[in-house]
C-alpha positions as CSV (number, residue, x, y, z in Angstrom):
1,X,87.4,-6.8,131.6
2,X,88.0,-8.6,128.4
3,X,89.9,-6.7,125.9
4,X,89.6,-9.5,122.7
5,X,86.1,-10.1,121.1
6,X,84.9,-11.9,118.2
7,X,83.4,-10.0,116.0
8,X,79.8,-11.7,116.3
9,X,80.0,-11.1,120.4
10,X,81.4,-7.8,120.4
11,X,79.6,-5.9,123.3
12,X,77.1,-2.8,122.1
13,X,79.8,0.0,123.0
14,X,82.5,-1.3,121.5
15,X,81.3,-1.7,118.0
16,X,82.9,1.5,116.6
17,X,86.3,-0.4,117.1
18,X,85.1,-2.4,113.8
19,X,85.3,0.8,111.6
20,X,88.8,1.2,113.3
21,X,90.0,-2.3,113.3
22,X,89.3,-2.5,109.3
23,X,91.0,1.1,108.5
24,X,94.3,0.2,110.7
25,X,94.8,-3.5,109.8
26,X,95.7,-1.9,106.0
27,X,98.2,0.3,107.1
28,X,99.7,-1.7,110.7
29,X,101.6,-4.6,110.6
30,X,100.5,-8.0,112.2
31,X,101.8,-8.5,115.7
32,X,104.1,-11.7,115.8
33,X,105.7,-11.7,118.3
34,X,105.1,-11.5,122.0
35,X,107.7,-8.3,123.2
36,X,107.6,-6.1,126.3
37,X,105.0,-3.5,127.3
38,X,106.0,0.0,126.8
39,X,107.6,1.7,129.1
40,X,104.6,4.1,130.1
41,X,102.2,1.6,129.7
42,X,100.9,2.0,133.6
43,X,100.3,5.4,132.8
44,X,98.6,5.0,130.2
45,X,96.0,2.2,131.2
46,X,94.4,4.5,133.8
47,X,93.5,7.0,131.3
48,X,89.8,7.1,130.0
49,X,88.5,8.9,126.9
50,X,92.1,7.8,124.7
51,X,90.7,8.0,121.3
52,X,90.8,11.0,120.2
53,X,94.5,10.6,121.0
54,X,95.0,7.3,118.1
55,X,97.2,8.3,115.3
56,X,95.8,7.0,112.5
């Protein structure tokens, strides 16, 4: 699964992340830097349904 689109390919059920993407990108800092994964990360990427769960 890819998880980076363009915005004129962006599959059918991921195009509420647009909405998202705008909101965040005011308030969250641009990623510069390449660091580690966090430490629960495997946990996490199992989980379905996470959305509720972003801290906006």
């Amino acid at each position: 699964m890819d998880a980076i689109y363009q915005d004129t390919e962006l599959p059918d059920d991921q195009e509420a992340f647009l909405d998202i993407n705008a909101q965040l990108c005011q308030q969250w800092p641009n990623i510069t830097e390449i660091k580690d994964a966090p430490d629960d990360a495997d946990e996490w990427n199992t989980v379905v349904g996470k959305l509720p769960l972003l801290e906006k």
